[in-house]
N, C-alpha and C positions, 0 to 999 in steps of 0.2 A: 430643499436642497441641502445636501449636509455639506456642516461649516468646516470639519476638519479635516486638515491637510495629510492625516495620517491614514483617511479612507482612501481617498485620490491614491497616494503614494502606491498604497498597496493594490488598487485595479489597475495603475499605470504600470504596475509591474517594478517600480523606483527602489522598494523596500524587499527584503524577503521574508517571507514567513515567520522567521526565529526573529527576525527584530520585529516583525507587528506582533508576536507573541510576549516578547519581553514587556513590550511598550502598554500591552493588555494587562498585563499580569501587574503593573507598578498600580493600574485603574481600577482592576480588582482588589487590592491592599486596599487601595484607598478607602475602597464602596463596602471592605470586609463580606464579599459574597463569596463562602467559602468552596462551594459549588464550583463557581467559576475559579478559584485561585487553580484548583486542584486540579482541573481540566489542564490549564494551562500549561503547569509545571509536568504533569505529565507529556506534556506534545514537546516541552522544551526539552527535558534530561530522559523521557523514554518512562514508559510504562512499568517495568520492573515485572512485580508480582500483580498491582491494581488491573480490574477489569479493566479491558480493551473494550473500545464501539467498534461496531460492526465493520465500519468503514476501512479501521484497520485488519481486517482478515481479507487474504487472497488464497488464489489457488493457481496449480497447474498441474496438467495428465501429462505434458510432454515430456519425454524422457530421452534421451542421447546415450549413445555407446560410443568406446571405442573397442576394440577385442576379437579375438579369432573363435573362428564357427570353421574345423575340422582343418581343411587347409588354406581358406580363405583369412586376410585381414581386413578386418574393419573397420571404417574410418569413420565418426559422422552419424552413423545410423541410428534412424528412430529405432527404440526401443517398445512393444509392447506392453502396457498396464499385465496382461497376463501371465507376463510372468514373475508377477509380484504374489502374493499371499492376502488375501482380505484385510488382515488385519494391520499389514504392511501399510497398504495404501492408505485404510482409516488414519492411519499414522503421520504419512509425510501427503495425502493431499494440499491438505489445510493448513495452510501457514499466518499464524500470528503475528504482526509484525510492530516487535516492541519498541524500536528502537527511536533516537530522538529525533525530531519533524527537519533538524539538520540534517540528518545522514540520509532520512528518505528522499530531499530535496537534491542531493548530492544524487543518487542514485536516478532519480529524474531525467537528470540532465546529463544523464550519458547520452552520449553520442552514438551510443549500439541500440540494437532494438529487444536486445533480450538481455538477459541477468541469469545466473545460472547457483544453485547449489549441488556441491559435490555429494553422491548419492553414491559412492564406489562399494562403499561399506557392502550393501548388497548383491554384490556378484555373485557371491556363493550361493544365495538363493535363486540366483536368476539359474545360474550353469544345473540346481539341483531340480528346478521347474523345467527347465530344457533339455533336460537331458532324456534321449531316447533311445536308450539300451548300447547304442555306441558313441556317442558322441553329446556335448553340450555345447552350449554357447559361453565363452570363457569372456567375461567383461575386463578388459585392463582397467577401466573408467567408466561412470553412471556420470550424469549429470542433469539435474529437472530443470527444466525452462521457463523463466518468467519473464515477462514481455513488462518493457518500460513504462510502457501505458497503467500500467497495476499501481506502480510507486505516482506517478503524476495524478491516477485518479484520488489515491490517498489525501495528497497534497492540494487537491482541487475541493475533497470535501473539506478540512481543516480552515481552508481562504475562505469557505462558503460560511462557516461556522463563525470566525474568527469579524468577518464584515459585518454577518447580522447581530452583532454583539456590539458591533460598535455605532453601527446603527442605531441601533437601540439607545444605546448609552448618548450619543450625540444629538439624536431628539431630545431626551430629557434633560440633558444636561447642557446641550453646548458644545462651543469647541473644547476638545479633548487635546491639543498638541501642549498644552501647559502639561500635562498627565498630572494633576491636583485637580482632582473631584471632591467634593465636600457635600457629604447626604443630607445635610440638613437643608441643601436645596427645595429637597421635595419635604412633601408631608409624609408621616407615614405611610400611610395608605397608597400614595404613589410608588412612595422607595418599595413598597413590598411588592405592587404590583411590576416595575422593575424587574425585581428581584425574578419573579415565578416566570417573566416574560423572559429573561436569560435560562434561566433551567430549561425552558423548556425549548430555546435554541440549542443547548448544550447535549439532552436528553434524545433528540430527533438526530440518532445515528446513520446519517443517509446511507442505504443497503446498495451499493451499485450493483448494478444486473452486465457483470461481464459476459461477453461475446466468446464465445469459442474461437482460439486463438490458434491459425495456423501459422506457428512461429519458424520463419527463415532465418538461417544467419548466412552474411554473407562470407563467412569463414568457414563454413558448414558443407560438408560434403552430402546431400540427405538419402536416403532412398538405398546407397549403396548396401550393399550385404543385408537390406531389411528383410528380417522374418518378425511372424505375429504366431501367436498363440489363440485358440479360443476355448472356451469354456462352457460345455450346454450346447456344442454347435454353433454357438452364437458369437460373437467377437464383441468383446468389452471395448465400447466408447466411452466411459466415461474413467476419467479421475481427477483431481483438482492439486492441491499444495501442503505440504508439507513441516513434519518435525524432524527431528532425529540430529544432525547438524542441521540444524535449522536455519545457517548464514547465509543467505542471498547477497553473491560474490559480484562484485563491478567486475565486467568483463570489459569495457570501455570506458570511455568517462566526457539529448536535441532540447536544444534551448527547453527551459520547463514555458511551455507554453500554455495560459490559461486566458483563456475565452472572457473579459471581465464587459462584454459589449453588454448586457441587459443590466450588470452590476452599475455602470456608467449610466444605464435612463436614469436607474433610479436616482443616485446622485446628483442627475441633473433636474429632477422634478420630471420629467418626462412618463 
């Protein structure tokens, strides 16, 4: 059963991520595991330039207009991948997301079900792809869709990371709420093996397998004025998330809700 109160905190939901981070990071000073310090401080202040884990890459194909199509306005409407450029989409499917384990917690815990970046930039490629000898598709406004679930799954691998470390560290050591560890605890050979047993929590970038996400908004008008494009006869299903401005916009601001019931056997010895 683990002794400290800083694992509880954080399955009972009591603490948030940035301060079981903090509170990690005073335990990795301690223990000098430089592996772990750097993990840390990057989930605290944000990734910068240093590799990302996988965990923090998402995507999204969905895409929003507002804009007129000859004498109709349109409000709301899905927009077509096709009428992007290949190299466009390679571009803003795939979204990076650097920033610190605060702001994606915030982000979380909207109250809306999607998140959105401004993608406007590209109307004129859209109006240059649509265009059919009279007439194009004029976007006032682009906007790609990412659904809240993307930022909470981020925030679910980092709790999942952040627990089996402390885990770890609480077998070997003890209760952790003092945050004064001292490695002369163990023998060598123990501390190292420690050591390889956190890297290799650290290392195991859990890949989430997202769902195709049919995203609604309830401020969303959908479907009206939709046109698609296809390519080969065939209609492109596929694209993911994005660079370009790459800011993923709070358009609201649901409880972060994490699952910590198998987190809890184990704590209990179960």
């Amino acid at each position: 059963m683990a002794k400290s109160k800083i694992i509880k905190q954080l399955v009972n939901e009591e603490i948030s991520l940035s301060i079981a981070l903090k509170r990690l990071l005073i335990l990795a000073t301690d223990l000098n595991i430089n592996e772990l310090v750097n993990w840390v401080n990057c989930e605290i202040k944000g990734y910068g330039e240093n590799p990302l884990p996988k965990y923090r890459k998402i995507k999204s194909w969905t895409f929003r207009y507002n804009g007129v199509l000859g004498r109709s306005v349109i409000k709301g409407a899905n927009l077509d991948i096709g009428f992007f450029k290949k190299k466009t989409l390679d571009e803003i499917i795939y979204i990076d997301v650097r920033e610190s384990i605060s702001s994606i917690e915030e982000k979380a815990k909207s109250d809306a079900h999607e998140l959105m970046i401004d993608r406007s930039y590209l109307a004129g490629e859209v109006y240059k792809n649509s265009f059919d000898g009279f007439d194009g598709l004029q976007c006032i406004s682009i906007s790609q869709i990412f659904s809240v679930e993307q930022f909470k799954s981020i925030c679910n691998s980092v709790l999942g990371i952040v627990l089996d470390v402390l885990l770890e560290l609480d077998k070997k050591f003890g209760n952790l709420d003092e945050l004064d560890l001292d490695a002369t605890k163990l023998d060598k050979q123990e501390f190292e093996e420690t050591k390889k047993n956190i890297q290799v929590i650290i290392n195991y970038s859990p890949i989430t397998v997202e769902k195709d996400l049919n995203i609604k908004s309830e401020n969303t008008v959908l479907g009206e004025g939709q046109i698609t494009k296809t390519t080969d006869n065939k209609k492109i299903k596929d694209s993911n998330t994005g660079i370009g401005t790459n800011v993923v916009d709070k358009k609201f601001t649901p409880t972060l809700s994490i699952d910590g019931e198998a987190i809890k056997k184990i704590i209990k010895g179960n």
